[in-house]
N, C-alpha and C positions, 0 to 999 in steps of 0.2 A: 442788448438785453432789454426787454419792456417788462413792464410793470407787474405783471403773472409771476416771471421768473424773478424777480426782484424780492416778491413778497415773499415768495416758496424759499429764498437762502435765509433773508435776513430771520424766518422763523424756524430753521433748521439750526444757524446760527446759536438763536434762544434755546434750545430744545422744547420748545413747545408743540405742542401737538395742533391741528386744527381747529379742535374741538375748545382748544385752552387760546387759543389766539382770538376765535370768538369771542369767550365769555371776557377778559381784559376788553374790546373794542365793543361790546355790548351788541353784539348782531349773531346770528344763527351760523352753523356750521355752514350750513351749504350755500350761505353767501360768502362765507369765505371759499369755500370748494369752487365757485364761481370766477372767483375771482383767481386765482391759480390756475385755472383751466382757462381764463381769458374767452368767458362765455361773458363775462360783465365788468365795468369798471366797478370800483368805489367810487363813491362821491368825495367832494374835496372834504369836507370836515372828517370822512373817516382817513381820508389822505394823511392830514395834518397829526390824527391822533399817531397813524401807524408810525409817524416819522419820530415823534416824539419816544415812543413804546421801543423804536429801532434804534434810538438814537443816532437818528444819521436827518438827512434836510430832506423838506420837500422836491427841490431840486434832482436829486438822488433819484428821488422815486419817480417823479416824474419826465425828468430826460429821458429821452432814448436813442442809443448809438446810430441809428439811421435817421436820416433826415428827411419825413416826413412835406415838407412843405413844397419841396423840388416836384413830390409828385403829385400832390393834393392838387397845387394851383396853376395846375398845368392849363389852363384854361385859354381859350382863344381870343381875339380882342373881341368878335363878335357874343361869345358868352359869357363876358365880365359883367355888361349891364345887367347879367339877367339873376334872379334869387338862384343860388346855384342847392341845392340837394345835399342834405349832411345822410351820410349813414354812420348808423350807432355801430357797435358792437354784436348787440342782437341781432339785429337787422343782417349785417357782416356775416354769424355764423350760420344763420337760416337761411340766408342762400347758396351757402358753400353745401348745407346735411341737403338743400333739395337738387343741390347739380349732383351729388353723391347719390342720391335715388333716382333722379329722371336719366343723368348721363347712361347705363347699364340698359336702363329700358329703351332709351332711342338707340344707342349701338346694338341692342337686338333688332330693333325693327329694320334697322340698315341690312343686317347680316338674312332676315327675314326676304326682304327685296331680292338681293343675291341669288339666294336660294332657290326662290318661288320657279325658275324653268328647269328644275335641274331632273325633275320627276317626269317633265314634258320629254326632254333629251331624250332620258334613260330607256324610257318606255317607247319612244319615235325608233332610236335604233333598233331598240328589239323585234321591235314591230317589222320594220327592214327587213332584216335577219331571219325571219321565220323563225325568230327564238321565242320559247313558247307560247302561249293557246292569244296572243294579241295580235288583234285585228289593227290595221293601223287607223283605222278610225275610233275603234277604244281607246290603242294608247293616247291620242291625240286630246281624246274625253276627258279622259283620265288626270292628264297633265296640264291640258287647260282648268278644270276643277283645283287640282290643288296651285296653279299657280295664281289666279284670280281669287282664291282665299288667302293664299298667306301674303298677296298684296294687301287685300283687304284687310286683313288680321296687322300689319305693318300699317296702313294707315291710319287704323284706330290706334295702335300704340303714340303716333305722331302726334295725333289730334286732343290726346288726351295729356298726351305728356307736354305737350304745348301749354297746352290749359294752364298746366299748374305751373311753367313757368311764368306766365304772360304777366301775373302781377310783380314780375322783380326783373322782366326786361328792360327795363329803360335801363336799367344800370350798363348794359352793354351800349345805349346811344346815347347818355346823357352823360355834361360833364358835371361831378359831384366831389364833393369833398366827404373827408372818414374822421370821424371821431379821434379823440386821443386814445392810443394802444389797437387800433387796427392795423394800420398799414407792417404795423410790428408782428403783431401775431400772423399776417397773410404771410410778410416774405419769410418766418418761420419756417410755417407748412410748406411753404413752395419748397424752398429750400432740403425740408425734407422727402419732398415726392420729387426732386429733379431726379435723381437715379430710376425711380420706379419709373417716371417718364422717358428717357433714355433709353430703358432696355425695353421698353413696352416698343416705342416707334423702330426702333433694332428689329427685334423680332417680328412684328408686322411684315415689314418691309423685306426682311427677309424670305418670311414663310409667301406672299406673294409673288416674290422673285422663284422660289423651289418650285411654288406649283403647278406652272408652264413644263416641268419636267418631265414628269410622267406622258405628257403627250407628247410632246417631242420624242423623246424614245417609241414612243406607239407609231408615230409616223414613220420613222425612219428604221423600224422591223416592219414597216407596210402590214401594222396588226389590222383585224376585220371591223370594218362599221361598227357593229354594236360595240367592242370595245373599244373605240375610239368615241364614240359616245358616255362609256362609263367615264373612260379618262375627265371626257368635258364635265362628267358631273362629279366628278372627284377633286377636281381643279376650281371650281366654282365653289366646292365646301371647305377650302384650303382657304382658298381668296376670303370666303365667309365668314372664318374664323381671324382671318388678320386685321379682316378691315374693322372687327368689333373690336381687335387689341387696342388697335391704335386711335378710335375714336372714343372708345374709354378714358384713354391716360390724356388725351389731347381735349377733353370736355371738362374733367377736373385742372388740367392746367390751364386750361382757359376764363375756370371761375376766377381763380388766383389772378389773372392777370388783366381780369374785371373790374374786380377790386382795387387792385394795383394801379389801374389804364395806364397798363403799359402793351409794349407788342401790339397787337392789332387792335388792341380796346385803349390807344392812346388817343387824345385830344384830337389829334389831326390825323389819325384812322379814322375816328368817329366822324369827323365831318366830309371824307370821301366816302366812306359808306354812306354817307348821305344821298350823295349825289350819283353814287352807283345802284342804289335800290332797285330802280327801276330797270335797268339793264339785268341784273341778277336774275328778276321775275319772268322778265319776257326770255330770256335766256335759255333760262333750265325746264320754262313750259314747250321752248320751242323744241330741246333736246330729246325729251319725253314725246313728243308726238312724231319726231323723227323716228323713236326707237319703236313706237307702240305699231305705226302705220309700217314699216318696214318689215318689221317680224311678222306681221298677220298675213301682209302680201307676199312674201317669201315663203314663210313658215321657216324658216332658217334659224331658230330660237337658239340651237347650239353657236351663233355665230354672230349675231345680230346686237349680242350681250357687249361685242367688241367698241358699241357705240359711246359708251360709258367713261371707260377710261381714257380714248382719243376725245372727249368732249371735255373732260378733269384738265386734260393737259391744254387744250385751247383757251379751257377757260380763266387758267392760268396765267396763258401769255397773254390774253386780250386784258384782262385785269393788270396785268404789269402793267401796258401802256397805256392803259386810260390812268391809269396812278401817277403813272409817268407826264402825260399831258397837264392835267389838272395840277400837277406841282410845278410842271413849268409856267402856268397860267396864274398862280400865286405869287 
């Protein structure tokens, strides 16, 4: 229990209200509402008053059943010398309300990416098909247009939503230590979005698995080009909508686990990220010119998309063993 939930019994306890907890510690409502919601500590002299007013120790109020220092000072020998970074509380909840705003808007842009050939497909097969008044140099117009806008529309959401993180990044590469009553209220929240994360990455994973379906059944009724085209763009919007599930719930549990530096934002995740940056970049610019120079020389855009998820998975296992080398090199 940390220090929010402490105050919120022992004043239920009293039957005091809020507003009457206030006026006895001489400070405003809504720093006491603050303080209950764990948007802020008290200072220690209102510590000591509350303890007396509770009749119970400082101790009391300030222990907390988790032990905070196992994770705080998780630090490496190379970043002991160095001032290491305290985060407050504030600090704490302003980055979790802006991963709560930017997360949504980058897993659109993601789902936006997806999207953007699905209108080229659609319209390429019809065009095929003699199905109706499209020339296949229109549909091809057509599709190239809206796919080169809603990239473009996708990378200004990245660029802008970048932005407004860029001032509370280092918390993902920097090792820092957290105020008294964060590490408490983080594994809280975590603790209550693990289910929401569970059935979010469930479902994802699922509805991408389902949406290879519809085409399979079209191949194997040997249905016509154009609808084996629909299928690919009805498959592409399925996949669209999973990948935004699961990059939503996995961008908030990822704040949590910022905070935390636990999982992949621990001490010695952060220092192989380090050392991985530069493979990352060169990597996924080589993937993208793979897929951009392929599909234009093809025009195979229904098919070309496949380069993506065999690249996720390489990328995968090449990251295992370079993780793997660099730990046995330690």
């Amino acid at each position: 229990m940390i220090l929010a939930d402490k105050i919120i019994n022992e004043r239920k306890k009293n039957g005091w209200s809020q507003e009457e907890l206030a006026e006895k510690l001489s400070v405003s409502r809504q720093a006491v509402s603050k303080w209950e919601s764990a948007q802020s500590i008290p200072d220690l002299q209102r510590i000591v008053s509350m303890a007396a007013l509770f009749g119970v120790s400082t101790d009391y109020l300030l222990k907390e059943e988790m032990d905070e220092v196992s994770v705080v000072y998780e630090a490496a020998p190379e970043d002991t010398a160095c001032e290491v970074r305290r985060v407050s509380m504030e600090e704490a909840n302003a980055f979790l309300e802006m991963r709560q705003k930017t997360g949504p808007r980058i897993a659109d842009a993601v789902s936006l990416c997806i999207l953007s050939p699905v209108l080229l497909i659609v319209l390429s097969g019809l065009a095929e098909s003699r199905i109706g008044r499209f020339t296949e140099a229109l549909a091809v117009g057509i599709g190239l247009l809206a796919l080169f806008g809603l990239v473009a529309l996708a990378v200004f959401m990245f660029i802008t939503n970048g932005m407004r993180q860029s001032r509370m990044e280092t918390l993902g590469r920097d090792v820092f230590e957290t105020e008294y009553g964060v590490s408490g209220m983080v594994r809280e929240k975590k603790q209550a979005f693990e289910e929401s994360f569970t059935r979010g990455i469930a479902l994802g994973v699922v509805i991408c698995i389902l949406s290879v379906v519809p085409l399979i059944a079209g191949g194997i009724v040997d249905a016509p080009d154009y609808i084996l085209c629909l299928l690919v763009g009805f498959m592409l919007v399925m996949v669209s909508g999973a990948v935004n599930m699961i990059i939503r719930v996995c961008m908030t549990r990822g704040a949590y686990d910022t905070l935390l530096q636990e999982g992949d934002y621990s001490t010695a995740a952060k220092r192989q990220r380090r050392k991985t940056e530069p493979f990352d970049s060169i990597y996924w610019c080589v993937v993208t010119a793979i897929y951009l120079g392929w599909s234009f020389w093809t025009r195979r855009w229904d098919f070309t998309w496949l380069v993506w998820p065999v690249a996720g998975v390489l990328y995968a296992a090449i990251s295992g063993i370079l993780h793997l080398v660099m730990r046995s090199e330690e």
